[in-house]
C-alpha positions as CSV (number, residue, x, y, z in Angstrom):
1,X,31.0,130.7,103.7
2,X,34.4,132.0,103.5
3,X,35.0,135.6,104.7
4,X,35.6,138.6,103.1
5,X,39.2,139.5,102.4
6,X,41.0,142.6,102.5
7,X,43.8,144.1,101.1
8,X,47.2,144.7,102.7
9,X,50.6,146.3,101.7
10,X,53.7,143.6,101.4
11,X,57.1,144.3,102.2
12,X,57.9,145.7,99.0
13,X,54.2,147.9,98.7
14,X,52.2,145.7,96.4
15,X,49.0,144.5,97.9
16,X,47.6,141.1,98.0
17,X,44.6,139.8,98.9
18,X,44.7,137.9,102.5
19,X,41.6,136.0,104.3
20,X,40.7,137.5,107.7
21,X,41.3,135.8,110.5
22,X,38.1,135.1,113.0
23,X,38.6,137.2,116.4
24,X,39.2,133.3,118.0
25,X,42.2,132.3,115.5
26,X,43.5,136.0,116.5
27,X,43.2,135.4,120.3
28,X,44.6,132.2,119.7
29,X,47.6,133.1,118.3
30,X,47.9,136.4,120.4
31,X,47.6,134.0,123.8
32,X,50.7,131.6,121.6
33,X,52.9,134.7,121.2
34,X,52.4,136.2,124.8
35,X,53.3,132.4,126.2
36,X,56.2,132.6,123.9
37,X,57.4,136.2,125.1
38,X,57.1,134.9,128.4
39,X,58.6,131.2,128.9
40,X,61.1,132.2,126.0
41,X,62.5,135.6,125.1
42,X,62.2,137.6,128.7
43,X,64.2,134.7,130.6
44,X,66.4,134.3,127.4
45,X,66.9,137.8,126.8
46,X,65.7,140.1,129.6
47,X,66.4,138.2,132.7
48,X,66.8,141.5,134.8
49,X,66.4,145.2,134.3
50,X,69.9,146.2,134.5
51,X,69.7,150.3,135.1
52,X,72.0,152.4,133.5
53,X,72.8,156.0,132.6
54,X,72.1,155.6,128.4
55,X,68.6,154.1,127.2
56,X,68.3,150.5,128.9
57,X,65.9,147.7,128.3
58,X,63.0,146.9,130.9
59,X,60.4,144.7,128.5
60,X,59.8,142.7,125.6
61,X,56.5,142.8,124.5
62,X,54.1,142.0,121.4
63,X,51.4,143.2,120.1
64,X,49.1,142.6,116.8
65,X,52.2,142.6,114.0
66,X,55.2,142.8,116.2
67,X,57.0,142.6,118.9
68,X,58.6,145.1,120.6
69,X,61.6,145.6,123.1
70,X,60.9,148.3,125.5
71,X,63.3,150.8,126.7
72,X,64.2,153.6,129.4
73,X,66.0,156.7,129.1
74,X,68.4,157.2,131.6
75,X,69.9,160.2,130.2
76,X,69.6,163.2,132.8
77,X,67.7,165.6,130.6
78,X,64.8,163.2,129.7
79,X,65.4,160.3,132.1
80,X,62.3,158.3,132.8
81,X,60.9,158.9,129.2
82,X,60.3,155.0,127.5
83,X,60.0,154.2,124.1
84,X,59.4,151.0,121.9
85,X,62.4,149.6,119.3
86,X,61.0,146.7,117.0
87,X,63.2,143.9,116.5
88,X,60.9,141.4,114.7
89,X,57.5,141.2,113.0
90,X,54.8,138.2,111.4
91,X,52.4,139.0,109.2
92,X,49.6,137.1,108.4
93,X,49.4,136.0,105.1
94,X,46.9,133.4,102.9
95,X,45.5,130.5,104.5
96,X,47.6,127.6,102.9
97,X,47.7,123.8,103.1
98,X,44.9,124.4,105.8
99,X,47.5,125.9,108.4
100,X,47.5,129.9,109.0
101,X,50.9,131.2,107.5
102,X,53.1,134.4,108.7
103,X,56.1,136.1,106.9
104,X,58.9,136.7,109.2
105,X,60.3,139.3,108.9
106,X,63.4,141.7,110.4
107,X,63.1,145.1,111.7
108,X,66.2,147.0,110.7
109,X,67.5,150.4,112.4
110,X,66.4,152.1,109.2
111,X,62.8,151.1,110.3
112,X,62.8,148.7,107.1
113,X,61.5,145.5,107.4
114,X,63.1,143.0,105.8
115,X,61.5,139.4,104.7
116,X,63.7,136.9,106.2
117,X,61.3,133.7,105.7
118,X,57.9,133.5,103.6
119,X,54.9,131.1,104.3
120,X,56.0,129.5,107.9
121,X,53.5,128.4,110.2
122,X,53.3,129.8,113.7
123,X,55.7,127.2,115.0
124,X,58.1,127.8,112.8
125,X,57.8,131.5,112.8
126,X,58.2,131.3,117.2
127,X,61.1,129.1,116.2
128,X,63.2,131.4,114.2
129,X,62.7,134.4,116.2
130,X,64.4,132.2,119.4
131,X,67.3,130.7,117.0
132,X,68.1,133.1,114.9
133,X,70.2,135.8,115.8
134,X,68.8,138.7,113.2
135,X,65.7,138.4,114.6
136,X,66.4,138.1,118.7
137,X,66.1,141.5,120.4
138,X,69.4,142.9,121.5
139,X,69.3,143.8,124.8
């Protein structure tokens, strides 16, 4: 019996109907992503925490719907004080062709996500955040 589906806002605020993912297929693909952030983008792109006196990265990090590059203040009057700066997100989108499908998309500065490929699987989706510049964090 399928399960029930639910509503959620696109990119451009219409709404679609999406299956649900099972709590497995979401620990699944959490456990793929957190691999990813770890064998991939922090040696790639955060080898070392590299202190400096403006707002400096010390993670990258995911989490249900994007992933995140951490930061540090190190301005004097709120030094310490971290924050989170998206730089890319999948969403989850209809099951097709049997395989669980994700929009890419780009976080822009304006807080605008931007669809930057529709319908790719989670290996493609892994792929084009680590070869494609737009979507890398900049650290």
């Amino acid at each position: 019996m399928a399960k029930p589906k639910s509503k959620k806002p696109t990119s451009k605020k219409t709404w679609v109907w999406v299956k649900l993912l099972s709590t497995e297929a979401q620990a699944a693909i959490a456990a793929t992503c957190e691999s990813f952030i770890a064998e991939k983008l922090k040696p790639g792109f955060l080898p070392e925490i590299r202190t400096t006196e403006f707002n400096y990265p010390i993670d990258i990090r995911g989490r249900w719907r994007g992933s995140k590059l951490r930061y540090r203040s190190g301005f004097p009057h709120n030094a310490g004080e971290e924050f989170d700066a998206p730089f890319a997100r999948l969403d989850h989108i209809a099951e097709l062709h049997s395989e669980t499908r994700f929009d890419v998309m780009w976080h822009r500065h304006t807080g605008q996500r931007v669809l930057i490929h529709p319908a790719a699987t989670l290996d493609e989706a892994l792929e084009l955040i680590e070869t494609n510049p737009v979507l890398q964090p900049h650290t």
